[in-house]
C-alpha positions as CSV (number, residue, x, y, z in Angstrom):
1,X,28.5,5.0,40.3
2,X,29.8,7.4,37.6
3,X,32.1,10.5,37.9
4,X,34.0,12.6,35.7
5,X,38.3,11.7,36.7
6,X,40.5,14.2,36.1
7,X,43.7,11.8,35.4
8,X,46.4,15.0,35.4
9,X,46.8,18.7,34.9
10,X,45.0,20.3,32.0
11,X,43.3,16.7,30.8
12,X,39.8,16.6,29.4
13,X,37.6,14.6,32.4
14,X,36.8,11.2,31.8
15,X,32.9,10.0,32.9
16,X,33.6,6.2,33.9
17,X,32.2,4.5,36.2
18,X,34.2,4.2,40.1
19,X,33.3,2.9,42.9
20,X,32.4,4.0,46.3
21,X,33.4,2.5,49.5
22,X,30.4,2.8,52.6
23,X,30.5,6.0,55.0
24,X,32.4,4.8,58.1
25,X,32.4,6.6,61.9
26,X,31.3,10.0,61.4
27,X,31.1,10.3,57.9
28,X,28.3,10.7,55.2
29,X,27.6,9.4,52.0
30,X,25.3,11.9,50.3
31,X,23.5,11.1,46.7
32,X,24.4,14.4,44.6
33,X,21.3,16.6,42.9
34,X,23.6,19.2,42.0
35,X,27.0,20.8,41.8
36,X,28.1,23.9,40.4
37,X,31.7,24.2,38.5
38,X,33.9,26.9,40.9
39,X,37.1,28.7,39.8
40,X,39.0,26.7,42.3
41,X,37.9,23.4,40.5
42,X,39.3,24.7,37.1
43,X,42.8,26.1,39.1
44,X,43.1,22.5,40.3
45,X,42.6,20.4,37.0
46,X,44.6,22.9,35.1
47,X,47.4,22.1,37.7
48,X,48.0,26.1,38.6
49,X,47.6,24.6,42.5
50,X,51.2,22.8,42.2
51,X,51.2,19.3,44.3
52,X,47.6,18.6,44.2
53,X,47.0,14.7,43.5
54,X,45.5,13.0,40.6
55,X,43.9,11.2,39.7
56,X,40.7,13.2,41.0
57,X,37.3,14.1,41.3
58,X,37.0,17.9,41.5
59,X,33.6,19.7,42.8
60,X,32.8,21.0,46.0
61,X,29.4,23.2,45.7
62,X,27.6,19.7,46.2
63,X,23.7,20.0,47.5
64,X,22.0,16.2,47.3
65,X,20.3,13.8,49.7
66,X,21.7,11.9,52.5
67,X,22.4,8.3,51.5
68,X,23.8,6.3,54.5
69,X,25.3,7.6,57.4
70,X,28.6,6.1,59.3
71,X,28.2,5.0,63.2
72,X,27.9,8.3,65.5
73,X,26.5,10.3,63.0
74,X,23.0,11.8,64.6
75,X,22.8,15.1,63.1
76,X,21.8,13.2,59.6
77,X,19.9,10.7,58.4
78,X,18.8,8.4,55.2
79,X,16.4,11.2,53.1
80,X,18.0,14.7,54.3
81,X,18.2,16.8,52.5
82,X,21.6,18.8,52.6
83,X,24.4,21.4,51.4
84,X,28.0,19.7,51.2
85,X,30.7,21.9,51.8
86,X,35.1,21.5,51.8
87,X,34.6,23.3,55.3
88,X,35.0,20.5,57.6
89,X,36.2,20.4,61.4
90,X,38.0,17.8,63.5
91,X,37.1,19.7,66.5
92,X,40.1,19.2,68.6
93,X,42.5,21.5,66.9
94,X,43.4,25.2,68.0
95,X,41.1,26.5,65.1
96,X,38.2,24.2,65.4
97,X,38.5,25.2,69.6
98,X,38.7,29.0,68.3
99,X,35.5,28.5,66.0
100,X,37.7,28.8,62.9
101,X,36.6,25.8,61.5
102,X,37.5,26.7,58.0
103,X,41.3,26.5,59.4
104,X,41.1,23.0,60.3
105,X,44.4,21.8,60.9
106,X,43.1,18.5,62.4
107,X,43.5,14.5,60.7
108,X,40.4,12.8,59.9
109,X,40.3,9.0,58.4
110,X,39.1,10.6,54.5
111,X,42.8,12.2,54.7
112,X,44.4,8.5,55.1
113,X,41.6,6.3,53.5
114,X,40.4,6.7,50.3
115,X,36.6,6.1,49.3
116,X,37.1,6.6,45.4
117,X,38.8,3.9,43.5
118,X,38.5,3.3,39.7
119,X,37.8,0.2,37.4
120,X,41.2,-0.6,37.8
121,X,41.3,-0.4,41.9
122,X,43.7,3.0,41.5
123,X,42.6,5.9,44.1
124,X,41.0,8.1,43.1
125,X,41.3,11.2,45.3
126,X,38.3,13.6,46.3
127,X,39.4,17.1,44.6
128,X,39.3,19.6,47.9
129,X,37.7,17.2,50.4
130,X,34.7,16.9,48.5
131,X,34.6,15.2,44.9
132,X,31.5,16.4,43.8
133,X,31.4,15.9,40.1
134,X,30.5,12.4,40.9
135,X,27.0,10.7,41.9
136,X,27.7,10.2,45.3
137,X,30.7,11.3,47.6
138,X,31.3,10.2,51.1
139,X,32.5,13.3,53.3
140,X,32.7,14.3,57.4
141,X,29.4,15.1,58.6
142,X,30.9,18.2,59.7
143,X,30.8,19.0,56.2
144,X,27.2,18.2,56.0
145,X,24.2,20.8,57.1
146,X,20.2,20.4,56.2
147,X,18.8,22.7,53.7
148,X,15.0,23.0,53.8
149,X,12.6,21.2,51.3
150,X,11.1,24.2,49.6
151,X,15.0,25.4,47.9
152,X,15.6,23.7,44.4
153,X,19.5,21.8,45.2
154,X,20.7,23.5,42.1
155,X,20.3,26.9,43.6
156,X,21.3,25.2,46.5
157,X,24.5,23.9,46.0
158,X,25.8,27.9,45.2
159,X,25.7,28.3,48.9
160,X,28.5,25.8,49.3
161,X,31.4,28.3,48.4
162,X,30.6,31.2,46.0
163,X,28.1,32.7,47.8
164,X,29.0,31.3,51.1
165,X,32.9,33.2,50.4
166,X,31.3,36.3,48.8
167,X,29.2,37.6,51.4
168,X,30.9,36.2,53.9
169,X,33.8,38.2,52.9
170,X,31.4,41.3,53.2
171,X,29.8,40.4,56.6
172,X,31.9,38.1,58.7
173,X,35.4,39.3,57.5
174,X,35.1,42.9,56.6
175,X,31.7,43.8,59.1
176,X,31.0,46.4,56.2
177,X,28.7,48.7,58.2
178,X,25.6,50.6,56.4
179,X,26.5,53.8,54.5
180,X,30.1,52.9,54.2
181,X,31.9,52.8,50.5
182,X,32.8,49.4,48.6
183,X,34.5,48.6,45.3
184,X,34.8,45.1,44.2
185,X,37.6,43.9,42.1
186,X,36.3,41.1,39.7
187,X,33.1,40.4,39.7
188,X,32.8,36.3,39.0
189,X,31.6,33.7,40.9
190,X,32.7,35.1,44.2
191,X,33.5,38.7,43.5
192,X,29.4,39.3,42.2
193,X,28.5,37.7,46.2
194,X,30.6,40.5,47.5
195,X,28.4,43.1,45.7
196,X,25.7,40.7,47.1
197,X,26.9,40.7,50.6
198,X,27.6,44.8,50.1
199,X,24.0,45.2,49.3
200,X,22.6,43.7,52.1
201,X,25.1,45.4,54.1
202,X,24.0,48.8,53.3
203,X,27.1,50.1,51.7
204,X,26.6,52.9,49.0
205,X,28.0,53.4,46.5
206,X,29.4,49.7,45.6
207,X,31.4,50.0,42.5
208,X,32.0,46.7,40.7
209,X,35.0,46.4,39.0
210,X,36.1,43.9,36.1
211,X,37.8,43.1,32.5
212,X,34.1,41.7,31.1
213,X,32.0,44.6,30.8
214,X,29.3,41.0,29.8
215,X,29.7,40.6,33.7
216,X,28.1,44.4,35.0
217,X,24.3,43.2,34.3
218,X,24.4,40.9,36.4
219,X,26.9,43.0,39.0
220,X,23.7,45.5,38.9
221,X,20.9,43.2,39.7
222,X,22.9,42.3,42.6
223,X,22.9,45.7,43.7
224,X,26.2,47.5,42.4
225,X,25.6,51.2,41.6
226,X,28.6,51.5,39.4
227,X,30.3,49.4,37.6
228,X,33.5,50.2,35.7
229,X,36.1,48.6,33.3
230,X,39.5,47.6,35.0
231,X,41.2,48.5,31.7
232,X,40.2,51.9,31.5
233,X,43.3,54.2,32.2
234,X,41.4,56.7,34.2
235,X,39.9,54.4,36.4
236,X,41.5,55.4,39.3
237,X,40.3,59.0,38.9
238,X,36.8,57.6,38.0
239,X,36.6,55.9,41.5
240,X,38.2,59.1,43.0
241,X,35.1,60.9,41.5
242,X,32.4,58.6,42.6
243,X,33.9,58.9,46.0
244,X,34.4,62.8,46.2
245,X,38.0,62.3,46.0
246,X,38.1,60.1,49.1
247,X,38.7,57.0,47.9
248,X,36.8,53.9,49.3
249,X,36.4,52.2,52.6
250,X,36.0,48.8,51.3
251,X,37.9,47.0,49.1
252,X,36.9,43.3,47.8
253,X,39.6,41.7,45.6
254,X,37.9,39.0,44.1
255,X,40.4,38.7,40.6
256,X,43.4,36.1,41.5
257,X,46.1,38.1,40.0
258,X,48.5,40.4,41.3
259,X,47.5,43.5,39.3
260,X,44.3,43.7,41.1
261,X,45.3,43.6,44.5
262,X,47.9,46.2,43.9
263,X,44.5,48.1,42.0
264,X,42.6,47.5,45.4
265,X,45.7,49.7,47.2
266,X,45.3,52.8,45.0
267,X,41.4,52.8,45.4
268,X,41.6,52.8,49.5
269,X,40.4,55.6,51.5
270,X,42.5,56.2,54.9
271,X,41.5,53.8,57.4
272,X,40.2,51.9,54.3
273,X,40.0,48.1,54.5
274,X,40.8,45.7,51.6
275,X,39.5,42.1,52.1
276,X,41.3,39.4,49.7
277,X,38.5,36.8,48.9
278,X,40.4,35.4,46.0
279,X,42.7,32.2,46.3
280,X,45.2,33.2,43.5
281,X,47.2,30.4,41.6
282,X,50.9,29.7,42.7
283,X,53.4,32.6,42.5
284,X,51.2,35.3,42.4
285,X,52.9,38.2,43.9
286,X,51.5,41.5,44.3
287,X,53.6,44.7,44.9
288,X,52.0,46.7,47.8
289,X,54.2,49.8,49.6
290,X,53.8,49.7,52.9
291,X,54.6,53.2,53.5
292,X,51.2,54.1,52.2
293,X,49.6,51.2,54.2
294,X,51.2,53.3,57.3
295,X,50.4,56.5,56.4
296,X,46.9,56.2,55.5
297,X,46.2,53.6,58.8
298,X,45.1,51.0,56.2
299,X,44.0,47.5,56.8
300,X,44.4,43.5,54.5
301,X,43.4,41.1,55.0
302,X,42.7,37.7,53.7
303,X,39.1,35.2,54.1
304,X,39.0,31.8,53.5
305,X,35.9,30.6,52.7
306,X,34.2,34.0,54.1
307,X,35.2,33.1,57.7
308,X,32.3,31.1,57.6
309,X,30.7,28.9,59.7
310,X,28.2,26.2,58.2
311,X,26.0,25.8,61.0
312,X,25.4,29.6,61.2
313,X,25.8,31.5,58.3
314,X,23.9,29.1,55.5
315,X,21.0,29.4,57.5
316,X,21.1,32.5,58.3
317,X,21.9,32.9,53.6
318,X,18.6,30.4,53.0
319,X,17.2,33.2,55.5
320,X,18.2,36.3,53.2
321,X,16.8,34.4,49.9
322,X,13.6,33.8,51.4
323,X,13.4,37.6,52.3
324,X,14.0,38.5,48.6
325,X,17.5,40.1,49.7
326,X,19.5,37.4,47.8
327,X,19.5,35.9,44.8
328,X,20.0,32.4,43.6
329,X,18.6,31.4,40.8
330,X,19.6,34.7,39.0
331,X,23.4,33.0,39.1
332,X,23.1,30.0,37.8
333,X,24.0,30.4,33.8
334,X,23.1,26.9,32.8
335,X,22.1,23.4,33.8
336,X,23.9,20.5,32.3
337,X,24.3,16.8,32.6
338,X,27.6,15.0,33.9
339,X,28.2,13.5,30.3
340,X,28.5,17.4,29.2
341,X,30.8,18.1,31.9
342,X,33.8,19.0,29.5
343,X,31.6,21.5,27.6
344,X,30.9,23.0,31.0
345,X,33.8,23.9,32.3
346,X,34.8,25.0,29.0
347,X,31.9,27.5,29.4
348,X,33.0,28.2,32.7
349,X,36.7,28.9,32.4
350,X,35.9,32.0,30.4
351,X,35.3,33.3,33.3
352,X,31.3,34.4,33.3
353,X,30.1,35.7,36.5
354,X,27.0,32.9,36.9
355,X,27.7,30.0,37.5
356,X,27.7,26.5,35.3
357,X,26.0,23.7,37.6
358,X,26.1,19.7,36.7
359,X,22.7,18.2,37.5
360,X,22.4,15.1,38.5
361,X,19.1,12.5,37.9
């Protein structure tokens, strides 16, 4: 089959052809329809995620058709159609027990056994548990969950992480509750299914925030009612203003840098809550005061993956399209092949707020 290797940190990917080894107990191989190109992809090829291994095959918003399932697997089968996530769960470990599974802590045999190998019988590692810039990948089934017939695989995949993370953040981490105040800091990939996840939440107003003023039509659509530029030295006061001098209740920091966390701080009401959806490169290191945290009864607080869990909340998103309250196809910026993967991500690492998804035949 053919993949695009990343061979080390900040090299152009390489479509060759690799070979994939058969799904063994509880795993799945899954033929890929889609996968869209994620911020965390481009921090792991550029190397800004120190001691991840290469070679690789990054992409993990994989939607596609089963393939062949390992022994034990009944949940699948050969035809299914189904979203592929990095969220995975061994089940036995204190998170998995706690329904965390997006904390996995637990071993499972892709960790020690490599399905990937190259024309030259090297490994070639899955890039965040998934490798989905490749024709087929092999993954736990817990990784796995059906998507119905009627939802085109390239919208689909988007569930797998941006949107899954986005309004997650909104719903399962924050519990944003109608009426209440929002501002979201960087509106890409993830930070534009915050406003997403705001909207359907009821908050009002939900000010997005962000460098790329090109990024706000598409923050609108999604159902921001402000939207202001980050560089603007009275932005503080504008948010003040918006607010009635309050300040807001939420806070979504969606930017991985240091200067808009520390942004998110000055923008929070008392008994304000800013969520951290962003996973920021290595060394990032934002300068918070506590004292003000104290005085104004303040909460952060970090979400991986939106605290999501596969089996209920993409459902529960597919359920949200269908009702016209969230969009899909409005974030997908273009279609491409996996021989124009290069030019993708070159698209995609100026950092657009829709997302760049490879298609596969």
């Amino acid at each position: 089959m053919r993949a695009a290797v990343c061979y080390g940190a900040g090299e152009p990917l390489r479509v060759e052809e690799i070979t994939v080894a058969p799904p063994k107990q509880g795993e799945v191989r899954i033929a890929v329809g889609a996968c869209a190109i994620c911020q965390s992809d481009l921090h792991y090829m550029s190397g800004a995620w120190p001691g991840r291994p290469f070679p690789a095959v990054c992409g993990h918003e994989v939607a596609g058709t089963v393939a062949d399932c390992g022994h034990g697997v009944a949940e699948h089968r050969e035809g299914d159609r189904v979203l592929v996530s990095l969220i995975r769960a061994c089940g036995q470990c204190r998170y998995c027990k706690a329904g965390a599974s997006y904390l996995c802590e637990g071993s499972l045999p892709l960790d020690k056994e490599a399905r990937f190998h190259n024309g030259k019988g090297e490994v070639v590692h899955q890039g965040l548990r998934t490798g989905g810039f490749a024709e087929q990948v092999v993954v736990h089934a817990s990784q796995v969950v059906g998507l119905p017939d009627d939802l085109p695989l390239e919208q689909a995949s988007l569930l797998a992480c941006g949107v899954l993370t986005g309004v997650g953040a909104v719903i399962n981490a924050a519990k944003l509750e109608a009426g209440r105040s929002a501002a979201v800091i960087g509106v890409g990939g993830v930070g534009v299914n915050c406003v997403q996840g705001a909207a359907i939440a009821g908050a009002e107003p939900i000010i997005a925030i962000d460098t790329e003023p090109a990024k706000f039509e598409l923050a609108r659509l999604c159902g921001a009612t402000h939207a202001l530029d980050a560089r603007d030295e009275n932005l503080v006061e504008a948010v003040m203003e918006i607010t009635g001098g309050i300040g807001v209740d939420y806070v979504f920091v969606a930017a991985g840098n240091a200067q808009a966390m520390e942004l998110g701080g000055e923008l929070l009401a008392k008994l304000g809550c800013m969520v951290i959806a962003s996973l920021p490169p290595a060394g990032v290191t934002p300068r918070i005061q506590p004292r003000f945290v104290v005085n104004k009864n303040q909460t952060i607080i970090g979400t991986k993956m939106g605290t999501a869990s596969l089996a209920r909340d993409v459902p529960r998103l597919i359920e949200m399209h269908r009702e016209g309250r969230l969009k899909l196809a409005e974030l997908i910026a273009a279609r491409q092949p996996l021989d124009q993967i290069n030019e993708a991500i070159a698209e995609a690492g100026k950092g657009a707020a829709a997302r760049h998804v490879i298609v596969f035949d």
